[in-house]
C-alpha positions as CSV (number, residue, x, y, z in Angstrom):
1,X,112.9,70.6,100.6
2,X,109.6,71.8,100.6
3,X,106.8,69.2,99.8
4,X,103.7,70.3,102.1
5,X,100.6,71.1,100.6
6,X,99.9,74.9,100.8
7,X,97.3,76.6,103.2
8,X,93.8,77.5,101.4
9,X,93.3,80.8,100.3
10,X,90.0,81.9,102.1
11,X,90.7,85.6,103.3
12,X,89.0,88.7,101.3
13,X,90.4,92.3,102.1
14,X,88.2,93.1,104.5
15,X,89.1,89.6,106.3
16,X,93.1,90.9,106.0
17,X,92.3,94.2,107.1
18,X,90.6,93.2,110.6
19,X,93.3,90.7,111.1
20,X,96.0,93.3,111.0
21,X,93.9,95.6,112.9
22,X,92.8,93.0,115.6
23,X,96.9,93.3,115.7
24,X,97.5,96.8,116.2
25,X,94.8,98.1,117.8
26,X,95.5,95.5,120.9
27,X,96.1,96.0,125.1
28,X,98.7,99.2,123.7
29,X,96.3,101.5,123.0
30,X,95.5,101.1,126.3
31,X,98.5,101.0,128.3
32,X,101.2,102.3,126.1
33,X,100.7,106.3,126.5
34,X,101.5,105.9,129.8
35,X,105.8,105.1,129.3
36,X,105.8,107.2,126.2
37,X,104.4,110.4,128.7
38,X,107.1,109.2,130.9
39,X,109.6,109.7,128.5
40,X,108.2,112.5,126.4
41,X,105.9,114.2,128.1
42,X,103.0,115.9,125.7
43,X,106.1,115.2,122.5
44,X,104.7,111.8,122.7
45,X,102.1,113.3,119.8
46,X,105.4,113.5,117.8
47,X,106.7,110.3,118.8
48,X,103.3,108.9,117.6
49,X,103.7,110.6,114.1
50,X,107.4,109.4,114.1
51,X,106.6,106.0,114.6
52,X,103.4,106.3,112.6
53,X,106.4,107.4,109.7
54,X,108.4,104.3,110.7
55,X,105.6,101.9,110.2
56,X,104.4,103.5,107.3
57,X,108.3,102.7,105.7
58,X,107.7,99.3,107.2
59,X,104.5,98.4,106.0
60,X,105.7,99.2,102.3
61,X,108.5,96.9,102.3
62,X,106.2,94.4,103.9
63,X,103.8,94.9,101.2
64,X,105.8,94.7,98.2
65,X,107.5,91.8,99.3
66,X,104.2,90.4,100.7
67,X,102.7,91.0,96.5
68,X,105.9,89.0,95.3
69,X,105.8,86.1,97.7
70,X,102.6,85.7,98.8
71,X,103.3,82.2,101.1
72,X,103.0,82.3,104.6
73,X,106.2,83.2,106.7
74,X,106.6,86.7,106.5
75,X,110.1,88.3,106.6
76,X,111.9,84.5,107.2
77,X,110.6,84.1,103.3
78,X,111.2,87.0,102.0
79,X,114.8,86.8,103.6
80,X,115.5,83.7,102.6
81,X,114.6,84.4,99.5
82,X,116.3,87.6,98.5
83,X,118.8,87.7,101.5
84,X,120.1,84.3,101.7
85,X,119.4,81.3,104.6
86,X,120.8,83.2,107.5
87,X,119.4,86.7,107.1
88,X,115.7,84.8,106.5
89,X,116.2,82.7,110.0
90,X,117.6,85.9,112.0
91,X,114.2,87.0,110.5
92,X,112.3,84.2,111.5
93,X,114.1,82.9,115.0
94,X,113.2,87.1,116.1
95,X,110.1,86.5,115.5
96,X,108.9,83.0,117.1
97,X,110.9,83.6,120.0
98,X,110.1,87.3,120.9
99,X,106.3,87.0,119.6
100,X,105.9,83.6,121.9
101,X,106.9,85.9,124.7
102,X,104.9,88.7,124.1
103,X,102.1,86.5,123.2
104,X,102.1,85.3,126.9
105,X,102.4,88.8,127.9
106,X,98.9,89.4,126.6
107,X,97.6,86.9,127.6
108,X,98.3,87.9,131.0
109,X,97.2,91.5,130.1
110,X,93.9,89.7,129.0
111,X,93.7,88.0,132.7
112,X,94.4,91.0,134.6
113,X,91.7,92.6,133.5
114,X,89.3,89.7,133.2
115,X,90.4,87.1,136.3
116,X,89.5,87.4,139.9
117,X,92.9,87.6,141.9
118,X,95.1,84.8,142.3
119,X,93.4,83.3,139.1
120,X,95.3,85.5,136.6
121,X,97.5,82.4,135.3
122,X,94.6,79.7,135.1
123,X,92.8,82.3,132.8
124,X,95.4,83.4,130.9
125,X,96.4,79.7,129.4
126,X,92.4,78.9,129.2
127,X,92.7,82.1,126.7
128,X,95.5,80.6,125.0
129,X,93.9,77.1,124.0
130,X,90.4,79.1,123.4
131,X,92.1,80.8,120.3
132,X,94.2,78.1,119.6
133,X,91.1,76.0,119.2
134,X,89.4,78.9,117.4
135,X,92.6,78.9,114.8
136,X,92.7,75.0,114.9
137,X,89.2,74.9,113.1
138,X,90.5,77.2,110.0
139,X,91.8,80.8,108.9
140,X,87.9,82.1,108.2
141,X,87.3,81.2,112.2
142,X,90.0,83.5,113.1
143,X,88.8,86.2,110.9
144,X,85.5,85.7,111.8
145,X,85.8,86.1,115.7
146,X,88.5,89.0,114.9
147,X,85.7,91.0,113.2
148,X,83.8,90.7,116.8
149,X,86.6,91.8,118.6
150,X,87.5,94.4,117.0
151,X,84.6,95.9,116.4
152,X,83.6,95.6,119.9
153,X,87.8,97.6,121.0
154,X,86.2,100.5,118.4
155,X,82.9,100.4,120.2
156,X,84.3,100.8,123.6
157,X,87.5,103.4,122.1
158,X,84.8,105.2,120.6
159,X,82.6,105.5,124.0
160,X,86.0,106.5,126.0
161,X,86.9,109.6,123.5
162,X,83.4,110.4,123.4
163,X,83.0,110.7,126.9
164,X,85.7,112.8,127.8
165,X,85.1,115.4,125.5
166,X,81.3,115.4,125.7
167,X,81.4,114.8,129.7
168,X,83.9,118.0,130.5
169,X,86.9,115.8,131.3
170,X,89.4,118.1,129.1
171,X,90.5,120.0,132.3
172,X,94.1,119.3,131.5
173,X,93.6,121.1,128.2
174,X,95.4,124.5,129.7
175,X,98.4,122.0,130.3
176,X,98.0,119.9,127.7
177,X,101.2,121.0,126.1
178,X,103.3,121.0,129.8
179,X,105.6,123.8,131.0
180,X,107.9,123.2,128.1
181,X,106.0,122.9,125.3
182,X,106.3,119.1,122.9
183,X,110.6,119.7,123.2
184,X,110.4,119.8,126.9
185,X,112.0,116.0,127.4
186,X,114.0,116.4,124.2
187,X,114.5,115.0,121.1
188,X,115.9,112.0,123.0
189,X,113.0,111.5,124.9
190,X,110.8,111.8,122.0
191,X,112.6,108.7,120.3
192,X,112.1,106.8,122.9
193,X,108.3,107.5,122.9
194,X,108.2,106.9,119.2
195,X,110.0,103.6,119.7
196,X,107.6,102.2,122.6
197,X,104.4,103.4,120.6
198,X,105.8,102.3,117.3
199,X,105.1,98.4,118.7
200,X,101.5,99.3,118.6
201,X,101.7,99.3,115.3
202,X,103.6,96.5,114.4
203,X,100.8,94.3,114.0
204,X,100.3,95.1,110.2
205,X,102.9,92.4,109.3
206,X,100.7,89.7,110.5
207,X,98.4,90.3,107.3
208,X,101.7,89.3,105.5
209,X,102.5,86.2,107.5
210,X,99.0,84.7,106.7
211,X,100.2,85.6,102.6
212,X,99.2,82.2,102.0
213,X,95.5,82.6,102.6
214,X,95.1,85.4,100.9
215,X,93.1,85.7,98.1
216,X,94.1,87.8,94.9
217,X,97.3,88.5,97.4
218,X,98.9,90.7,94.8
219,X,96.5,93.3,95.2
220,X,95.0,92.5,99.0
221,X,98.3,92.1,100.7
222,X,99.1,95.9,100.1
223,X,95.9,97.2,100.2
224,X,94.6,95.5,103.6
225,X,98.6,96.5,105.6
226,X,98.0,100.2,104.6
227,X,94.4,100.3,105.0
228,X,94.9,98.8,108.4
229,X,97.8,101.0,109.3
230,X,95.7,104.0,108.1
231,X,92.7,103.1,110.4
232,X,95.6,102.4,113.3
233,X,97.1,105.8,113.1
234,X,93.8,107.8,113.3
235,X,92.7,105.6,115.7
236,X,96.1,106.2,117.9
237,X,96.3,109.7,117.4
238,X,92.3,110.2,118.5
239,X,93.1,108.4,122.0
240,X,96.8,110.4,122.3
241,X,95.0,113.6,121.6
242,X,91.9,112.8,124.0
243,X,94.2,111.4,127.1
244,X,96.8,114.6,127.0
245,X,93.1,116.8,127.1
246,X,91.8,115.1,129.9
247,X,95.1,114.5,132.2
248,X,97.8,116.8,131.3
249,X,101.2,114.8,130.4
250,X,102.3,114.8,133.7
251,X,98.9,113.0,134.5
252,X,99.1,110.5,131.5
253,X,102.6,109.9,132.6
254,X,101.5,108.7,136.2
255,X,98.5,106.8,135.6
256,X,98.8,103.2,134.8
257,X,95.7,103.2,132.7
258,X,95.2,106.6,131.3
259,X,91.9,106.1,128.8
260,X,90.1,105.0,131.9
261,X,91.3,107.8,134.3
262,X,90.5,109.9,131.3
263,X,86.8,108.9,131.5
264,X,86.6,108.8,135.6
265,X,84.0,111.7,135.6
266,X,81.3,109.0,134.1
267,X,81.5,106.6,136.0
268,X,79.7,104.3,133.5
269,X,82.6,104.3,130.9
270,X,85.9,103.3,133.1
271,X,84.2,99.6,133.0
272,X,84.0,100.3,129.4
273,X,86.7,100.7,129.1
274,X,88.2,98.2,130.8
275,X,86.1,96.0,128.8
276,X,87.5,97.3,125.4
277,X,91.2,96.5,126.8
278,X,90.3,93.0,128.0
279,X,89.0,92.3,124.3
280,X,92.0,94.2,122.7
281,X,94.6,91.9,124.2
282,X,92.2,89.0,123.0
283,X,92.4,89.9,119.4
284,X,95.9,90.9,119.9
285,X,96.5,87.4,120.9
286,X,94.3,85.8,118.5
287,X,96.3,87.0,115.6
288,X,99.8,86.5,117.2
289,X,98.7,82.8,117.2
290,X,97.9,83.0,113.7
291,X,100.7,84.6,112.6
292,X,103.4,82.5,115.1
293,X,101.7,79.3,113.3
294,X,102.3,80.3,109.8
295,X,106.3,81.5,110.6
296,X,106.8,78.1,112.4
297,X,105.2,76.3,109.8
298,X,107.6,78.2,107.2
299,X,110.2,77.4,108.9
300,X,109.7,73.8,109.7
301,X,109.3,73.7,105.6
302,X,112.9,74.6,104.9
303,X,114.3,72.7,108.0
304,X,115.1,75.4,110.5
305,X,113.1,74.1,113.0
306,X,111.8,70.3,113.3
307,X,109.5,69.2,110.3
308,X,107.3,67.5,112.0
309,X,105.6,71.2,112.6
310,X,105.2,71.5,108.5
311,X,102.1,69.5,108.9
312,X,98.8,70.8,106.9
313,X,95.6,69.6,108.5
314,X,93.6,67.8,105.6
315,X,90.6,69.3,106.6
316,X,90.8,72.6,108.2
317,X,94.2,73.7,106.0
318,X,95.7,75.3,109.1
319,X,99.1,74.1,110.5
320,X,98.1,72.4,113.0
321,X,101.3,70.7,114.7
322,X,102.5,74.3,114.4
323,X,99.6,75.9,116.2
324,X,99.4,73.1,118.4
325,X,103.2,73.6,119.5
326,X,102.9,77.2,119.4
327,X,100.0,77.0,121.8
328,X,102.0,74.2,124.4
329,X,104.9,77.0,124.5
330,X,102.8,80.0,125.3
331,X,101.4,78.6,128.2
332,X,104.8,76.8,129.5
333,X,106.1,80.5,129.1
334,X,102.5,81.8,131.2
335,X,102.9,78.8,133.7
336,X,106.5,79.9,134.8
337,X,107.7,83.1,133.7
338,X,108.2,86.2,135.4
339,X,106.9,88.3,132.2
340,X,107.7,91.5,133.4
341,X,111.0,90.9,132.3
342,X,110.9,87.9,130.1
343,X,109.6,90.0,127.1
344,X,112.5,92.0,126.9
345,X,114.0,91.1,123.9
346,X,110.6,90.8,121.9
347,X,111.3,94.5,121.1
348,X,114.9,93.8,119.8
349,X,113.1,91.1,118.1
350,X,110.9,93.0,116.2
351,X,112.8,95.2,115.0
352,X,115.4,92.7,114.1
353,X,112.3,91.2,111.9
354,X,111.4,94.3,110.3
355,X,115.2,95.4,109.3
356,X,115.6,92.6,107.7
357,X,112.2,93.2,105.6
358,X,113.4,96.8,104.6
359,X,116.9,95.2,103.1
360,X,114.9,92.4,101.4
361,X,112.7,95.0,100.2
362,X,115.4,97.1,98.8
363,X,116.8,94.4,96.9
364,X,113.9,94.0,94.7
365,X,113.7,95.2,91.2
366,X,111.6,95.4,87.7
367,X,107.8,94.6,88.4
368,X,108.2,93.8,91.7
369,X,109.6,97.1,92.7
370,X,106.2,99.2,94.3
371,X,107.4,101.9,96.0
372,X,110.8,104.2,96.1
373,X,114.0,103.1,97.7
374,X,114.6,105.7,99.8
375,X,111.4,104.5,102.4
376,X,113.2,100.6,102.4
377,X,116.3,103.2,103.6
378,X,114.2,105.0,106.0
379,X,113.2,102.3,107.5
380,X,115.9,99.9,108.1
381,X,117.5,103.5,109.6
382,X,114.8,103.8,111.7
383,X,114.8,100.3,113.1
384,X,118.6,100.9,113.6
385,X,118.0,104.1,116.0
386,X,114.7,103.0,117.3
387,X,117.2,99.5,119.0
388,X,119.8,102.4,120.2
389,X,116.9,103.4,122.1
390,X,116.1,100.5,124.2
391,X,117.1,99.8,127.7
392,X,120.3,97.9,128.3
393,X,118.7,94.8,129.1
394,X,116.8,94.7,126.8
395,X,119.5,94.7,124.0
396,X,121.3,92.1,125.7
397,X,118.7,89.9,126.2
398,X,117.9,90.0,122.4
399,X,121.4,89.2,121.6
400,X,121.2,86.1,124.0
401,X,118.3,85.6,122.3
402,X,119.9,85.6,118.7
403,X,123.2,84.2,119.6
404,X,121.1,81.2,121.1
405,X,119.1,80.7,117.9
406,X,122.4,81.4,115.6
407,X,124.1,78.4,117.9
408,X,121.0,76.4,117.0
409,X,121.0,76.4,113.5
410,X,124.9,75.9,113.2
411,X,124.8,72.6,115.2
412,X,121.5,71.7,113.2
413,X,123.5,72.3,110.1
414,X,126.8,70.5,110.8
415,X,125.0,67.8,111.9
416,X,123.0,67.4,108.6
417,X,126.0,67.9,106.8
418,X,126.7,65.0,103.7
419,X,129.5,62.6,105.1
420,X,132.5,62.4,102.5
């Protein structure tokens, strides 16, 4: 039973919209052109507008759902809700587990560009309680210190696209388009693109996790995750276009970070650059926080985690046991994981979380119904195809991951089972 008091609503539009880009525009648009080159070559441009597609079918479900139930917890509510208890916790269990992990993950990403070597760890957790302090003291601090972030990412994504085609770096324009054209790598191959950059964009949902915040939230929920996808897109297709002039596919493909080898001919902007990416996975972790804090504390609500994390702070109306316990795991994870491979199931994850949005999405009708069935279709589709995409492990390791959190909540349940 659910007898917390409820988060304050203290977020405008343009507070959502920053949140969700702080999200999307994180450490990916900096790294992530480099595996979808790999796999596609210059068809990454259409893996972009596939996955751009994908999220945009996403986001919709996300934001008629987010108008109806406007409570923190994101796709765990609106599961639970239209799906039933275990459809909601698949949902939600995806989501804190995989997000924890890839939280950690950029974290580190934040370090490696910011530490001195051999400090990359120490850094990364002293990020990690930073904006878990910064969260601690209430929803507007986060929004607040996500407007400097981000705007600061623009700045310096602004500065690297400037400089390479004001500073004649577009020598790879002749190739831009490789030997075999956008088809070279295949269909396959373009997939596979579309699924690695399509977790750039995933970020939108956090606007609907922080639902409870929000005010008006049946008009700000949908018109902050599209505006913010909007601004995403154009911002990721800019940087796509900008790093296949400069370097060729086969160049993107090899360089581990492609914006700043894009910009090598002034010399000024690679530390730019660099800059931009550091902050990026800053504001990418900021609102992961946020948004792993208000799932927990959703799910700590209805029991499927311990209920001690439904705990509203009196003052700052933030979840605080949740953040604080969010916080203590991230940095357990940081302190002693290998995270090149422990975030492999955050992608199975993911998707898991958005599949289930589509299907809650679809069952909606009357005056909550927003948009046309057929993009709740698409996208639960497309979330289908996009796991047949991933590695091996990875799929396996979000199974583990789901069978883990499936054996949880049975033994939770049986033991909290009335007595006859």
């Amino acid at each position: 039973m659910n007898n917390t008091p409820p988060l304050a609503r203290r977020l405008g539009t343009v507070d959502a919209v920053v949140i969700g880009l702080g999200s999307m525009i994180g450490a990916g648009v900096f790294a992530t052109f480099t595996p979808a080159a790999q796999a596609a070559g210059s068809g990454l441009l259409i893996g972009l507008a596939v996955a751009g597609l994908v999220a945009y079918c996403n986001a919709t479900s996300s934001a008629q759902l987010a108008a109806a139930y406007p409570t923190s917890g994101g796709s765990y509510v609106y599961g639970r809700e239209l799906l039933g208890p275990w459809p909601g916790f698949i949902a939600g269990w995806g989501f804190v587990i995989g997000k924890s992990a890839s939280s950690a993950a950029m974290a580190m990403t934040f370090a490696a560009y910011a530490a001195p070597p051999g400090w990359e760890r120490p850094v990364a957790i002293a990020a990690v309680v930073l904006l878990v302090a910064v969260n601690y003291r209430g929803v507007t601090r986060t929004a607040g210190l996500a407007r400097i972030i981000v705007a600061a990412v623009l700045i310096a994504l602004a500065v690297a696209v400037a400089a390479v085609w004001a500073g004649g770096g577009t020598d790879g324009t002749a190739s831009m388009w490789g030997g075999g054209g956008v088809l070279a790598q295949g269909w396959y191959g373009i997939l596979q693109s579309a699924g690695l950059l399509f977790f750039a964009f995933a970020g939108y949902a956090r606007i609907a996790t922080l639902g409870e915040e929000v005010r008006d939230p049946r008009r700000t929920i949908p018109r902050a995750i599209l505006v913010a996808l909007g601004i995403a897109a154009l911002v990721y297709a800019c940087v796509g276009v900008s790093v296949l002039a400069a370097l060729g596919p086969d160049g993107v493909a090899s360089s581990p970070d492609p914006l700043a080898a894009a910009v090598a001919g002034w010399g000024w902007a690679a530390p730019v650059v660099r800059a931009g990416a550091a902050l990026a996975s800053l504001g990418a972790l900021l609102a992961l926080v946020a948004g792993l804090g208000r799932t927990t504390l959703a799910m700590a609500r209805e029991g499927d985690l311990p209920r001690w994390l439904a705990a509203v702070h009196p003052r700052f109306q933030v979840p605080h046991h949740a953040e604080l316990a969010v916080g203590a795991v991230i940095c357990m994870v940081i302190a002693v994981a290998d995270l090149r491979g422990a975030i492999g199931f955050s992608s199975f994850g993911v998707l898991a979380y958005y599949l289930v949005a589509n299907l809650s999405a679809f069952t909606q009708t009357g005056p909550d119904r927003r948009y046309p069935r057929f993009l709740q279709v698409a996208g639960a589709a497309a979330c289908v195809v996009l796991v047949a995409t991933l590695p091996l492990e990875s799929v396996l390791a979000g199974l583990a991951m789901f069978a883990l959190g499936i054996g949880y909540r049975a033994v939770r349940l049986r033991r909290n089972r009335p007595k006859l």
